[in-house]
Structure formats: structure tokens, C-alpha cells
ChimeraX commands (.cxc) that place a marker at each C-alpha (Angstrom):
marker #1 position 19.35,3.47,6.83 radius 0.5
marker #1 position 16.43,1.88,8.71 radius 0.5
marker #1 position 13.46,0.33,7.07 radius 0.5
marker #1 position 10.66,-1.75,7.85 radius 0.5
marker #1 position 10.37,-4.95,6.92 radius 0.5
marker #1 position 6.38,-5.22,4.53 radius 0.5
marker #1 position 5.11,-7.64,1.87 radius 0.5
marker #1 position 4.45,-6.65,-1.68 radius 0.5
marker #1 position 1.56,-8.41,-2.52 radius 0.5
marker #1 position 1.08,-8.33,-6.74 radius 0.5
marker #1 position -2.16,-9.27,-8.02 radius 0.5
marker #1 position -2.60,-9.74,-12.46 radius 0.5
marker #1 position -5.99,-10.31,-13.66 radius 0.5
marker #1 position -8.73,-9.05,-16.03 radius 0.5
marker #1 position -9.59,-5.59,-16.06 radius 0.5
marker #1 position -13.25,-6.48,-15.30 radius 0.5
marker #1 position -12.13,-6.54,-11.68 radius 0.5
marker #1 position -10.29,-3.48,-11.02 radius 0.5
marker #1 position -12.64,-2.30,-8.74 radius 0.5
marker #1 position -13.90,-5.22,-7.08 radius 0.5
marker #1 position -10.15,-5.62,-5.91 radius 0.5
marker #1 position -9.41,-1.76,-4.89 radius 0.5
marker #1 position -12.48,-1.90,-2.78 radius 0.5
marker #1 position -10.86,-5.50,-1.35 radius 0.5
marker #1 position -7.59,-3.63,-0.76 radius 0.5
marker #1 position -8.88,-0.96,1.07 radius 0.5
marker #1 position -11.45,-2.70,3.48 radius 0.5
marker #1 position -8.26,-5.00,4.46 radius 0.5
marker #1 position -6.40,-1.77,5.50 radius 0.5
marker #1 position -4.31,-1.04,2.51 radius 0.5
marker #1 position -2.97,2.63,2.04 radius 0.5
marker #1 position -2.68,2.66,-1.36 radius 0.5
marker #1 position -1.55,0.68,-4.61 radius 0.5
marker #1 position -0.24,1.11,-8.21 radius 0.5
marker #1 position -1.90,-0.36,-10.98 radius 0.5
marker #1 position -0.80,-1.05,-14.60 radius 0.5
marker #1 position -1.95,-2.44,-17.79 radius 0.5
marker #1 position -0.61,-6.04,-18.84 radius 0.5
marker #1 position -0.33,-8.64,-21.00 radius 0.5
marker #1 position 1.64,-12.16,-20.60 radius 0.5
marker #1 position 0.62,-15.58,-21.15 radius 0.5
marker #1 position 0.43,-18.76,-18.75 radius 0.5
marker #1 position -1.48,-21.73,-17.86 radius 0.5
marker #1 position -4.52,-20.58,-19.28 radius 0.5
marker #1 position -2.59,-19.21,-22.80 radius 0.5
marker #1 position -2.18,-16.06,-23.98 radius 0.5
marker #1 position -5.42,-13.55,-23.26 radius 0.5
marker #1 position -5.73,-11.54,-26.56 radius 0.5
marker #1 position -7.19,-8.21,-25.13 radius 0.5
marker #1 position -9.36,-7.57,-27.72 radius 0.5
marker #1 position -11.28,-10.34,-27.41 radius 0.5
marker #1 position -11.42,-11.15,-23.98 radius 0.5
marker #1 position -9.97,-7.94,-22.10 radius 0.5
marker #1 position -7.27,-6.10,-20.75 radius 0.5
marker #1 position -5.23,-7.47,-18.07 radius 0.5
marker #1 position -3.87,-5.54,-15.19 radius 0.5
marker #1 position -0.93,-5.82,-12.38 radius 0.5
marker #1 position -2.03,-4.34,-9.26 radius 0.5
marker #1 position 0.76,-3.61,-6.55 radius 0.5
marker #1 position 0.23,-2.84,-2.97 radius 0.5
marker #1 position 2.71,-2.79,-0.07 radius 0.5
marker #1 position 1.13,-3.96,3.17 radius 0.5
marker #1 position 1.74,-6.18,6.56 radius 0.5
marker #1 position 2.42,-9.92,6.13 radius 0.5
marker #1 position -1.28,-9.98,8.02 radius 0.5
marker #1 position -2.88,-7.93,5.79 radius 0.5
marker #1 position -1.12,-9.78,3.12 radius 0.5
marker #1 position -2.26,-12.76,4.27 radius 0.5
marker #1 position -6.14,-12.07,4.84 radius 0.5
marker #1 position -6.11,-10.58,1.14 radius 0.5
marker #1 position -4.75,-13.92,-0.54 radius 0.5
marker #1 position -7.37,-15.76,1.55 radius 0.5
marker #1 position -9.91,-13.21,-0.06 radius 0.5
marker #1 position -8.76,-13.87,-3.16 radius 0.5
marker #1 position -8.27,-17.78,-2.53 radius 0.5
marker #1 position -12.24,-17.98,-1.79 radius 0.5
marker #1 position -13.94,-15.27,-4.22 radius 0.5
marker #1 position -11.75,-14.82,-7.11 radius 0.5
marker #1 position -9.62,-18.03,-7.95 radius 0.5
marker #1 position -12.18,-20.09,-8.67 radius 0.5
marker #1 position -14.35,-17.83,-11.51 radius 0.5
marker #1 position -11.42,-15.35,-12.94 radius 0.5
marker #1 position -8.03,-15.25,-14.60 radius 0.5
marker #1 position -6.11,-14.39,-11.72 radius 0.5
marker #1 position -2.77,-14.95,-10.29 radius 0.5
marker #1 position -1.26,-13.27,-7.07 radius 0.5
marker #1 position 2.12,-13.98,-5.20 radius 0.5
marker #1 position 3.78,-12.01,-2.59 radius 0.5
marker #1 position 7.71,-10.60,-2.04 radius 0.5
marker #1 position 9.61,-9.68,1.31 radius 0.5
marker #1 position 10.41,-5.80,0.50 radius 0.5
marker #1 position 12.13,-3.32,3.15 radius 0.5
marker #1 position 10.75,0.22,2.70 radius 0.5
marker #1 position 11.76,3.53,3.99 radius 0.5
marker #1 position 9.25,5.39,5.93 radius 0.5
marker #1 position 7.38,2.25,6.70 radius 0.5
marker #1 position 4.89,4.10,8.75 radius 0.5
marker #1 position 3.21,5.29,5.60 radius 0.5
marker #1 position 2.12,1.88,4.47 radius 0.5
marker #1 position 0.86,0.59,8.13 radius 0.5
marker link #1:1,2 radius 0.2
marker link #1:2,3 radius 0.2
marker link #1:3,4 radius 0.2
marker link #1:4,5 radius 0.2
marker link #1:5,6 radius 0.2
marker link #1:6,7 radius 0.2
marker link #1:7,8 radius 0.2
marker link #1:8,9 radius 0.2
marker link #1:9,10 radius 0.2
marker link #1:10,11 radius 0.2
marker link #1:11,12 radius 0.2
marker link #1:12,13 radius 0.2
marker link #1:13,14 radius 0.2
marker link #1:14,15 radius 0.2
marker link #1:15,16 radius 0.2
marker link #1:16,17 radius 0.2
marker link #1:17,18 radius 0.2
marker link #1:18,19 radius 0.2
marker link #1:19,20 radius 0.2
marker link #1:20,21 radius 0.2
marker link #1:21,22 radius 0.2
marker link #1:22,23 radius 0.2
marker link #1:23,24 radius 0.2
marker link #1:24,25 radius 0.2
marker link #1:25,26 radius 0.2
marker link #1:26,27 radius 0.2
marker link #1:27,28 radius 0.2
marker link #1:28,29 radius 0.2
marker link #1:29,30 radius 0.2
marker link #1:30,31 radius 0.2
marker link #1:31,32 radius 0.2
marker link #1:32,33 radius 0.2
marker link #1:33,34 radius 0.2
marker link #1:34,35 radius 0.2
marker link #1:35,36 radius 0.2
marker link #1:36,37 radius 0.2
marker link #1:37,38 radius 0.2
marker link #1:38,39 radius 0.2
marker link #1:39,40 radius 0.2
marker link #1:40,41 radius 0.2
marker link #1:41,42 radius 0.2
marker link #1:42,43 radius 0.2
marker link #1:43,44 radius 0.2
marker link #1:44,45 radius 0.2
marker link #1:45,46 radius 0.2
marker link #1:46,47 radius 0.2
marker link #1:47,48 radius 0.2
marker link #1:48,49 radius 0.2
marker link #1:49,50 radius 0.2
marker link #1:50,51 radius 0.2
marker link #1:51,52 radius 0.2
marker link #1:52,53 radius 0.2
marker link #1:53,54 radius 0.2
marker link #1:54,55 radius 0.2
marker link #1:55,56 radius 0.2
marker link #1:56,57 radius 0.2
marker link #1:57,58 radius 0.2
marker link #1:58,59 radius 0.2
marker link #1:59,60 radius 0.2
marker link #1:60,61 radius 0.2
marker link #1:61,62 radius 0.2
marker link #1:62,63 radius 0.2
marker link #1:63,64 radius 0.2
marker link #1:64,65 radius 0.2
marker link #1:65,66 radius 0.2
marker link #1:66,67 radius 0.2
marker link #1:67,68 radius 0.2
marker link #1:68,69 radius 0.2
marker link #1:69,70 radius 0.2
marker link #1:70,71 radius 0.2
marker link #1:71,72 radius 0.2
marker link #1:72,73 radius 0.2
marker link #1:73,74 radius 0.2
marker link #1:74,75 radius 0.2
marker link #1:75,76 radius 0.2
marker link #1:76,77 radius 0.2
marker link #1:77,78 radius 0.2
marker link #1:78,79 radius 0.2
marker link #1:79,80 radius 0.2
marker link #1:80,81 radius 0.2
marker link #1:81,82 radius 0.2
marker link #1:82,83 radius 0.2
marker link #1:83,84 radius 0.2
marker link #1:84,85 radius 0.2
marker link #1:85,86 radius 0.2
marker link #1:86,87 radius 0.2
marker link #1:87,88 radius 0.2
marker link #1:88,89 radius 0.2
marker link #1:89,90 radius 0.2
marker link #1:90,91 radius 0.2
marker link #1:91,92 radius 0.2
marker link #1:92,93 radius 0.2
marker link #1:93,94 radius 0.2
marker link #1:94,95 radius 0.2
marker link #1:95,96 radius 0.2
marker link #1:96,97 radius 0.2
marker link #1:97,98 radius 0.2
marker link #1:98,99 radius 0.2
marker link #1:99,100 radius 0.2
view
């Protein structure tokens, strides 16, 4: 079966920016996304939601450039003043012309 070779690029963080980052995603060139609710714990403890928020995942499959200028994005603008963590996985697709 061919596929095409894309990043998944996951970003968690508080729910406060959801639509900071899906207006980030789609000036970079991102078709779309999926987005979920969260919870977890880490460096900075455990976020109890009531208190300080919801957390959410937000998925989007894009080119390792794309990928690339949005981790810079979020490098510069968002690391520094939110709870936010992002990482990125090697993923083959099918129809790979849907996410390009």
C-alpha cells in the first residue's frame, strides 16, 4: 500500500488556549486537527481542572516543515507563559495528499 511519509505533531496544554493554537495551526498550513480533553501530571504536578482548568491534547498531521515552524511558534510565544508540552512522531498515512 503506498503512503506518505508526515509528522504528527501533539500539542497538551490548558484549555485557555484552544483557539490561540487552532488559529496557529491553520495560518502554518494545517488541514485540520483532533482535539481532546486531558488530564496527566508532570513537571509542573498534577493540574486539578477545577481549579486551574481543563487540559487538552491537540493532534494534527502535517509536513516535517510545517511541523517544524509550529514548534518554533510555540518555542517563542507559548513555552515561556503556559503549561504546555508538544513533541512530534514519524507517521505514514494513506491518502497523504489530504494533509499537504
Amino acid at each position: 500500500m503506498d503512503t506518505t511519509p508526515l509528522t504528527l505533531l501533539t500539542i497538551v496544554c490548558e484549555a485557555i488556549l484552544k483557539e490561540r493554537l487552532l488559529g496557529e495551526l491553520t495560518k502554518a498550513g494545517a488541514k485540520g486537527h483532533t482535539l481532546t480533553e486531558c488530564e496527566g501530571s508532570g513537571s509542573r504536578h498534577r493540574r486539578v481542572s477545577e481549579t486551574l482548568g481543563a487540559n487538552i491534547k491537540l493532534e494534527t498531521i502535517v509536513s516535517p516543515g510545517v511541523a517544524d515552524q509550529l514548534l518554533n511558534t510555540l518555542t517563542h510565544d507559548y513555552f515561556p507563559r503556559f503549561a504546555i508540552i508538544a513533541y512530534l512522531s514519524p507517521v505514514s498515512v494513506v491518502r497523504g495528499d489530504k494533509y499537504i
